[in-house]
C-alpha positions as CSV (number, residue, x, y, z in Angstrom):
1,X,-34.5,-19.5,40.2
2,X,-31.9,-20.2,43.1
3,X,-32.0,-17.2,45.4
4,X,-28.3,-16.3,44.7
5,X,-29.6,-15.5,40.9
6,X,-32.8,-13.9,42.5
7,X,-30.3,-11.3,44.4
8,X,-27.9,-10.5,41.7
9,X,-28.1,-7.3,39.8
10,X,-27.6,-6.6,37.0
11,X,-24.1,-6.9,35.4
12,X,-22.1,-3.9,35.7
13,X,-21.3,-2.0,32.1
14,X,-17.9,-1.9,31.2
15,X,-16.9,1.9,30.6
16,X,-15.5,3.5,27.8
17,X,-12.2,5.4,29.0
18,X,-9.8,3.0,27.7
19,X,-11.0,4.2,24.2
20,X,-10.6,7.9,25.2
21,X,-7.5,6.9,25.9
22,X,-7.1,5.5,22.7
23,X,-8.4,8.4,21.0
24,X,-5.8,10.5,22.9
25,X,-3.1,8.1,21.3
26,X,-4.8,8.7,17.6
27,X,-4.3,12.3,17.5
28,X,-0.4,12.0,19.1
29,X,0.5,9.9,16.2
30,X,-1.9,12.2,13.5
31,X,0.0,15.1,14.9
32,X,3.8,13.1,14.9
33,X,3.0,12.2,11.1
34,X,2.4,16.2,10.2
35,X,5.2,16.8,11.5
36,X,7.4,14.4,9.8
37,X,5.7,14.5,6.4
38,X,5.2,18.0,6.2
39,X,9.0,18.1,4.4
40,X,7.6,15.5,1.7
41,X,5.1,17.2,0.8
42,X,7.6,21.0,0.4
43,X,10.5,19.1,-1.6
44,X,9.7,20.5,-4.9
45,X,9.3,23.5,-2.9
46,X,12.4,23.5,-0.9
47,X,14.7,21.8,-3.9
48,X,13.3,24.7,-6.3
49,X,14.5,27.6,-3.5
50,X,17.5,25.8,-2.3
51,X,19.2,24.4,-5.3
52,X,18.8,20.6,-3.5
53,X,19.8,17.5,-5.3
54,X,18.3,14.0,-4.7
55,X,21.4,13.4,-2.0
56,X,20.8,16.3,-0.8
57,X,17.3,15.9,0.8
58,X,18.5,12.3,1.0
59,X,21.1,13.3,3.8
60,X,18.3,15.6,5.1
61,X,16.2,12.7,5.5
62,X,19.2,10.3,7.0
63,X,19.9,12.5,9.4
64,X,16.3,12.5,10.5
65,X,16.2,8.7,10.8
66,X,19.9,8.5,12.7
67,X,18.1,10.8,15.1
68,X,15.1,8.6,15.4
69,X,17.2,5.6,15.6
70,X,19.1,6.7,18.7
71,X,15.8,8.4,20.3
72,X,14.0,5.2,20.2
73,X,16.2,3.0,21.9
74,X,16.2,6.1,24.9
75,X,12.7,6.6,24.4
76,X,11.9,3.0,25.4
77,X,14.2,2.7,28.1
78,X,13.0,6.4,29.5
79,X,9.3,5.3,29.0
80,X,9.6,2.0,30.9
81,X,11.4,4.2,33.7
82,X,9.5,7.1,34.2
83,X,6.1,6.2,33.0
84,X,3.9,7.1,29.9
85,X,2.1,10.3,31.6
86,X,5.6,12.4,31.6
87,X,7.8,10.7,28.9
88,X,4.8,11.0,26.2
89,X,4.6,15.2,27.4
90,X,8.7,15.7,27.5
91,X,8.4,14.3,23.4
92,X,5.7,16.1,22.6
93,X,7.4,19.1,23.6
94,X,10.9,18.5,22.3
95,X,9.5,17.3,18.4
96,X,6.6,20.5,18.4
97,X,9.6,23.0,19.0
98,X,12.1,21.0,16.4
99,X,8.8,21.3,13.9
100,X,8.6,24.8,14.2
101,X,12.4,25.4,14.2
102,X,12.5,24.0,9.9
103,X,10.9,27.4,9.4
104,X,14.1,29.1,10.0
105,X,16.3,26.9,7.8
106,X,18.3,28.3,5.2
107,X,20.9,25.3,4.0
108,X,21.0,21.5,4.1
109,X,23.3,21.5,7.4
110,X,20.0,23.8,8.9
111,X,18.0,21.8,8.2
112,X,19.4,18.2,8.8
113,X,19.8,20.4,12.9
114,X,16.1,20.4,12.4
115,X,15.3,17.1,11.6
116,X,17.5,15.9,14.1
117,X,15.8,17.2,17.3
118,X,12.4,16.3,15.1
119,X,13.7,12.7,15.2
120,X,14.8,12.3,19.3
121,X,11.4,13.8,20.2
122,X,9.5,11.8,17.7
123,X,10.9,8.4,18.6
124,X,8.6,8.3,21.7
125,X,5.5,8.1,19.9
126,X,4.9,4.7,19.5
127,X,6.9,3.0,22.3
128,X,4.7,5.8,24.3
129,X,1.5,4.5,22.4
130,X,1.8,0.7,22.5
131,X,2.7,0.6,26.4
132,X,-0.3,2.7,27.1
133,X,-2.3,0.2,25.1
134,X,-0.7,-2.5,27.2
135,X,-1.8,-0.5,30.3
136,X,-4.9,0.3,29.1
137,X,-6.2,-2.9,27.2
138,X,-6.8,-6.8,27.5
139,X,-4.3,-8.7,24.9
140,X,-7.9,-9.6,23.1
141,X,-8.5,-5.6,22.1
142,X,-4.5,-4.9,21.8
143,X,-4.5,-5.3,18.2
144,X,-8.0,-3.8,17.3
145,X,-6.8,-0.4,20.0
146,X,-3.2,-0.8,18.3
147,X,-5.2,-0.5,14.5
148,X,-6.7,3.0,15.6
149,X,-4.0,4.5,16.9
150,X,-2.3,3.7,14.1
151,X,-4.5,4.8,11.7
152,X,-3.4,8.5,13.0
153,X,-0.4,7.9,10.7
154,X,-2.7,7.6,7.9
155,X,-4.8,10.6,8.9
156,X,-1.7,12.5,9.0
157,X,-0.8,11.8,6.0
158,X,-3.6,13.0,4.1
159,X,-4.2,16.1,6.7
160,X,-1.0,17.3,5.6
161,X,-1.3,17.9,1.7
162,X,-4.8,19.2,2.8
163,X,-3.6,21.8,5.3
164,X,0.0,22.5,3.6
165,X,0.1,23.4,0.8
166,X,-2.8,26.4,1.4
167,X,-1.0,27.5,4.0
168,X,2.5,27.0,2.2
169,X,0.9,28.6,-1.3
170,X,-1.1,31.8,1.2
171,X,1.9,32.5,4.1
172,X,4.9,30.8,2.6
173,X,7.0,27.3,3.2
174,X,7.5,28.9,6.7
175,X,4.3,29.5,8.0
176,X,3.6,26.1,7.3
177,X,5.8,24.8,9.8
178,X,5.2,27.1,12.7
179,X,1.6,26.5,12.3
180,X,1.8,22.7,12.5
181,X,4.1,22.4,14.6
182,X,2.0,24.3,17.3
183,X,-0.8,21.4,16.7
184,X,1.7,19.5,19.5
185,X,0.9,21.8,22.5
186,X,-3.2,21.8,22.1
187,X,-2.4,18.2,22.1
188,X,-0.3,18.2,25.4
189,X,-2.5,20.0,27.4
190,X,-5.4,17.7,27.0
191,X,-3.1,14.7,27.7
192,X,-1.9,16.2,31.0
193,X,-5.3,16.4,31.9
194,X,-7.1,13.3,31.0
195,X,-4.2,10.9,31.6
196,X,-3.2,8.3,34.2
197,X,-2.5,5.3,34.9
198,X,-5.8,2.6,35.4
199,X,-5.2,2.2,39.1
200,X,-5.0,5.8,39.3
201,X,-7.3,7.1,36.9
202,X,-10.9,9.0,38.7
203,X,-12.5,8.5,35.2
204,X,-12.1,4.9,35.5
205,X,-14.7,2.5,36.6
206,X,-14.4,-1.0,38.5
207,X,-16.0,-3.0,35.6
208,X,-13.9,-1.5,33.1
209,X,-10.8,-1.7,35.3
210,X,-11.6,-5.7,35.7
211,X,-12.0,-5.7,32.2
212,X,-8.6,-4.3,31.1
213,X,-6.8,-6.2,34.1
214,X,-8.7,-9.6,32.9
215,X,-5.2,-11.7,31.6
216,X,-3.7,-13.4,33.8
217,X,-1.0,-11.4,36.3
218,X,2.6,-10.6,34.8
219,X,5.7,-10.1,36.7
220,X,6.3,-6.4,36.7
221,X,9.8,-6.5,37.8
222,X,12.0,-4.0,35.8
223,X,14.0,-5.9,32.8
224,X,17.5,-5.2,31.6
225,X,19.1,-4.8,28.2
226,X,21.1,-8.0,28.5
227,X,18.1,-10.0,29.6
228,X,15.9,-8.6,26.1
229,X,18.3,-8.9,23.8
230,X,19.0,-12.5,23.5
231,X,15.4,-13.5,22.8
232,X,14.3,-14.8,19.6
233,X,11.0,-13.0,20.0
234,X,12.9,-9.6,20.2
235,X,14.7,-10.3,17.0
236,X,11.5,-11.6,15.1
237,X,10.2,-8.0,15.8
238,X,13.4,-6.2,15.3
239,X,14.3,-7.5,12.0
240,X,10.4,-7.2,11.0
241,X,11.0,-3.3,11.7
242,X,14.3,-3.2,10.0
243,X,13.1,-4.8,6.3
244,X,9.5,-3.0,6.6
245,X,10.0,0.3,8.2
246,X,11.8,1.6,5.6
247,X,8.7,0.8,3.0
248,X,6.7,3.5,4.6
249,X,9.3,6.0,5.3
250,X,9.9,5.6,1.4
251,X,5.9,6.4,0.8
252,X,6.2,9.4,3.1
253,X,9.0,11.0,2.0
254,X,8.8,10.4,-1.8
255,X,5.6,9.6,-3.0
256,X,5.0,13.2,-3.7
257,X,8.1,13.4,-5.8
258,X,7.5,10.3,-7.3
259,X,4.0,11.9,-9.3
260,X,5.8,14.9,-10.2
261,X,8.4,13.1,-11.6
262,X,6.2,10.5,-13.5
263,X,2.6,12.3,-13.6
264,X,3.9,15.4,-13.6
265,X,1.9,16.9,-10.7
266,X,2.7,19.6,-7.8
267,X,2.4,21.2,-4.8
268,X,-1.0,22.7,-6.2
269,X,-2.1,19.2,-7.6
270,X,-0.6,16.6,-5.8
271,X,-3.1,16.5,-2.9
272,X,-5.9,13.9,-4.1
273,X,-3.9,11.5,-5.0
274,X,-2.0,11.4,-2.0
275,X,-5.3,11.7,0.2
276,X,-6.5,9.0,-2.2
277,X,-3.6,6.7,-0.8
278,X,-3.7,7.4,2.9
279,X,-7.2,7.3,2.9
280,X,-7.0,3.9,1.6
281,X,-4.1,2.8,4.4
282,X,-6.2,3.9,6.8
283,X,-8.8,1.4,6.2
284,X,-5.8,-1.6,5.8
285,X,-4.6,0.0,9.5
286,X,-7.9,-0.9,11.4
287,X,-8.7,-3.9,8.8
288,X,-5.4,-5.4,9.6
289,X,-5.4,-5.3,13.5
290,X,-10.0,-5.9,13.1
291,X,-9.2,-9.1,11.4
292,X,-6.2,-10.6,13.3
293,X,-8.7,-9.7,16.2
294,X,-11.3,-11.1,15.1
295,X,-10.0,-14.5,14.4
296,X,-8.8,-14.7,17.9
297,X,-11.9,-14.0,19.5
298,X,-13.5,-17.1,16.8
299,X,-11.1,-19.6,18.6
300,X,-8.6,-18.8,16.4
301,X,-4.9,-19.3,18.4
302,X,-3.3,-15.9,19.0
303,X,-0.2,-17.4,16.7
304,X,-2.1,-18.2,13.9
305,X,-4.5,-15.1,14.2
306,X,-1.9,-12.6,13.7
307,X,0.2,-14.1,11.0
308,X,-2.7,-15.3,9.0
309,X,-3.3,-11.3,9.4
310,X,0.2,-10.9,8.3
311,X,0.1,-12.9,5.7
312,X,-2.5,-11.0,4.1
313,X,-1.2,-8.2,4.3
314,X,2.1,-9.5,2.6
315,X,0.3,-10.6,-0.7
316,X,-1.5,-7.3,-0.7
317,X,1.8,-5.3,-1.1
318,X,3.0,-7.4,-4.3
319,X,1.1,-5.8,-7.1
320,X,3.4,-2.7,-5.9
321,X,6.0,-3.9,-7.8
322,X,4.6,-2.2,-10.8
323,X,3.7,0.7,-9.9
324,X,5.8,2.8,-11.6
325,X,5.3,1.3,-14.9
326,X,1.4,2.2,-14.7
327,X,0.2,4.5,-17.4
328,X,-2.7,5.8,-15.8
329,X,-2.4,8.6,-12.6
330,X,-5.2,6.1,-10.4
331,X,-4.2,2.9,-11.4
332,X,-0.6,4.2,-9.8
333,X,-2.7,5.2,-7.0
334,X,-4.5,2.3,-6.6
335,X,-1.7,0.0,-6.6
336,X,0.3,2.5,-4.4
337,X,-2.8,2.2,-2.0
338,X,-3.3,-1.2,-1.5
339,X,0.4,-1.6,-0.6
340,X,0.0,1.3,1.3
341,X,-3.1,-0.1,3.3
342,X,-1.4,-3.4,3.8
343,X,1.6,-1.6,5.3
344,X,-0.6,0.2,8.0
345,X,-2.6,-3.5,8.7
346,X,0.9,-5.2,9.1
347,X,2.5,-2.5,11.2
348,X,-0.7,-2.8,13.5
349,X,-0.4,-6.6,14.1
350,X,3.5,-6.2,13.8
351,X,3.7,-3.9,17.2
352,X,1.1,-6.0,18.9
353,X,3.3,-9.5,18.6
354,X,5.5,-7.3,21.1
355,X,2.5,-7.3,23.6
356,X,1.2,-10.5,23.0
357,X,5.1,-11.7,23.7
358,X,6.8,-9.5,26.2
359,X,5.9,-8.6,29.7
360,X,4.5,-5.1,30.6
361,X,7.8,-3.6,31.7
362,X,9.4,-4.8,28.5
363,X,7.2,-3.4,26.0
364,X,9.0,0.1,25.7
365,X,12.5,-1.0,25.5
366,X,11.6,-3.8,23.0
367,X,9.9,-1.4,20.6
368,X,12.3,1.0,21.2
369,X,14.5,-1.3,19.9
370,X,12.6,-2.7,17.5
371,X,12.0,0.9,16.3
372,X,15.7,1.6,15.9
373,X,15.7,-1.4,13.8
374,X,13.5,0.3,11.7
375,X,14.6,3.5,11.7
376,X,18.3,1.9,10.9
377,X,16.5,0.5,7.6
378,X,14.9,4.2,6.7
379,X,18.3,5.2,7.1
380,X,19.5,2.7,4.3
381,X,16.4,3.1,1.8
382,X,16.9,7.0,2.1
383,X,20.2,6.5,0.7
384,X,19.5,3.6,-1.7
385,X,16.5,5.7,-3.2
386,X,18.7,8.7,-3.6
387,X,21.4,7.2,-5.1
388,X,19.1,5.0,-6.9
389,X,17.0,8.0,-8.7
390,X,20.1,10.1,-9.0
391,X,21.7,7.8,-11.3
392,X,18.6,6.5,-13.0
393,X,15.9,9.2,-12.6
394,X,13.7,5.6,-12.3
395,X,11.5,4.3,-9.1
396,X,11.5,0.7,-11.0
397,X,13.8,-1.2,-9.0
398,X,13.1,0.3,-5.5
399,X,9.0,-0.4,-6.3
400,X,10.0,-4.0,-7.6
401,X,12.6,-4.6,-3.9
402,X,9.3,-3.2,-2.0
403,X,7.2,-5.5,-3.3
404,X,8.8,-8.8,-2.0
405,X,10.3,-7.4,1.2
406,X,7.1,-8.6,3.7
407,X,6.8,-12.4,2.4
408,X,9.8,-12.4,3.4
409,X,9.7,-10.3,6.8
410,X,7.1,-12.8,8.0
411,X,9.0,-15.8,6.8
412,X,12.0,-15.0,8.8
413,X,9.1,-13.5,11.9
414,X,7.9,-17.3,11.7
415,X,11.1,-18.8,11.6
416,X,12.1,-16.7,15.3
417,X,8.9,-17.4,16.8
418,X,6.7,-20.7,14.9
419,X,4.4,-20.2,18.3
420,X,4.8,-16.7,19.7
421,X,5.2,-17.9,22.9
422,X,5.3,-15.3,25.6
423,X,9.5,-14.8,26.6
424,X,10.7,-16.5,29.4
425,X,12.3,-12.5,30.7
426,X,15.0,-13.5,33.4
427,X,15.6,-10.5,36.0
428,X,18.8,-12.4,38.0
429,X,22.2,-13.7,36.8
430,X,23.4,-13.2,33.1
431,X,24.1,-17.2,33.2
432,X,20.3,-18.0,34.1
433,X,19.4,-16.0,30.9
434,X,19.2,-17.6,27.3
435,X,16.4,-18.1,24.1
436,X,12.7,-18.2,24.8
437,X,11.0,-20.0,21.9
């Protein structure tokens, strides 16, 4: 034994904050989804009191997602500016108060106010989420950290036909609302107390702070607009958003309708199918970014790890396609699920090409933008499904267009970026910029 391995102690545990933080990030995006799904699950409700059409809560729902569009591409830019710690707490604030103002609508036009100041505070969610992962993580537990977080969406979305309709069936529609919509400022007050940045962070020890700071060094320099927008790898991410997106909006906003319509369930009913479902997602959401993850730490190439991921996740949403032409209430589910599930293991490996691809600095405008992509899309299915079931009181077609739409989101992802090669970001003259490939 040379004397150099006689002296050295032992090797210094890596902590566990990052996955606090993480945990942190879970509950943000549980409590975002609440928020957003809570009017899903009250349509029958709400249509039944108000005299709503199909367009109606369509516009109610574009409205939402015009909000959302223009709140992500400020969210990102705000986030990359001021820092996770406060731009994650003004959201929070803004989308908790819109949540608890639907309780006091009384017309579409009330409404749609609502869901606009829902969306703008919402929007800063994942930007927020995915730049603190890039903080907080090495690019090898990105994906994996990304899968958790993510899987808050799915949580949400079976909290909320748990918790709702008791609450909406015991206190009324209202009371549903307010009390949700509080969730937001437990939430806030442990964030402004357990978070900071690594560097600054007392909970934070050397190992682990090694350990997350492990990649090699990126130029932090502050990016602009004109420098982001020309890459390819901004595009592949942005037009992934834009055909995908929309897939779970639809799931969230219309799934409940979709088994009253065609099972005949309701707001008393409804709830174990839909748990059923989100349940399910949430094991594609952790699957997804577990196995993409795992492949990378095998040897596999950080290209070919996450769209292998991707790819399986695109084959897993085709059997949606006939969903609405299954007899049986759980087959519908099932099929409904697995698309579902491969959705949520997508999306996680989706947002982490931006970290795998971008510099630090860049991540929050680039899913911001990305984001608005998606949220552009939502807009566009809100109106295509209401127009759609309006006319034909059928989910056939929009079932059969969702089950196609990710083979081909990760063709056109591999066309923009065959390697994933990290973007050559230029900070000087507009005629040094041009494509990274």
């Amino acid at each position: 034994m040379s004397e150099r391995e006689a002296t050295a102690g032992p090797t210094p545990r890596i902590g566990h904050q990052r996955w606090v933080i993480c945990a942190l990030l879970f509950f943000a995006t549980t409590i975002n989804y609440v928020d957003r799904q809570i009017i899903g699950i009250l349509k029958p409700t709400l249509e039944l009191e108000f005299g709503w059409s199909e367009r109606d809560y369509a516009n109610i729902v574009f409205w939402f997602q015009v909000a959302y569009a223009v709140g992500l591409v400020g969210a990102g830019r705000l986030l990359d500016r001021v820092g996770v710690r406060r731009g994650f707490a003004i959201a929070i604030v803004i989308w908790s108060f819109a949540a608890m103002a639907h309780a006091f609508g009384r017309s579409v036009v009330s409404f749609a106010i609502a869901r606009i100041a829902l969306g703008l505070g919402e929007a800063a969610n994942f930007p927020a989420a995915i730049k603190a992962v890039s903080e907080w993580f090495p690019k090898k537990e990105r994906a994996f950290a990304t899968g958790i977080f993510n899987a808050g969406s799915n949580v949400g979305a079976v909290v909320t036909p748990l918790v709702v309709p008791p609450i909406a069936l015991a206190m009324g529609w209202e009371a549903a609302f307010i009390i949700t919509g509080a969730l937001g400022f437990v939430w806030l007050a442990v964030w402004l107390a357990v978070y900071r940045a690594p560097e600054k962070s007392q909970r934070l020890g050397a190992a682990e702070l090694a350990h997350i700071r492990s990649d090699p060094a990126e130029d932090d320099r502050p990016v602009r607009w004109r420098a982001i927008l020309p890459l390819r790898q901004t595009w592949a991410f942005a037009i992934a958003k834009f055909m995908t997106d929309p897939i779970w909006w639809f799931f969230l906003f219309w799934l409940p309708d979709f088994f009253a319509k065609t099972h005949g369930l309701d707001l008393r009913t409804f709830g174990p199918p839909l748990i059923a479902i989100y349940l399910i997602a949430d094991v594609g959401s952790i699957g997804g970014g577990w196995l993409s993850s795992t492949l990378i730490q095998r040897g596999w190439s950080v290209n070919a790890g996450r769209k292998i991921a991707m790819l399986v996740c695109a084959l897993c949403v085709l059997p949606v396609s006939f969903a609405a032409s299954a007899d049986q209430l759980w087959l519908a589910v099932a099929i409904v699920g697995l698309a579902a599930a491969a959705h949520q293991g997508w999306s996680a490996n989706l947002f982490t090409l931006v970290s795998d691809t971008m510099p630090r600095r860049a991540i929050g405008s680039v899913v911001g933008f990305g984001g608005m992509a998606g949220a552009i899309g939502g807009m566009l299915m809100s109106q295509y499904a209401g127009y759609v079931l309006d006319t034909t009181g059928s989910y056939t077609s929009i079932f059969v267009v969702i089950g196609f739409t990710y083979v081909i989101a990760l063709a056109i992802v591999h066309i923009l970026a065959p390697r994933l090669a990290p973007a050559i970001v230029p900070h000087s003259s507009p005629a040094k910029e041009g494509y990274a490939t």
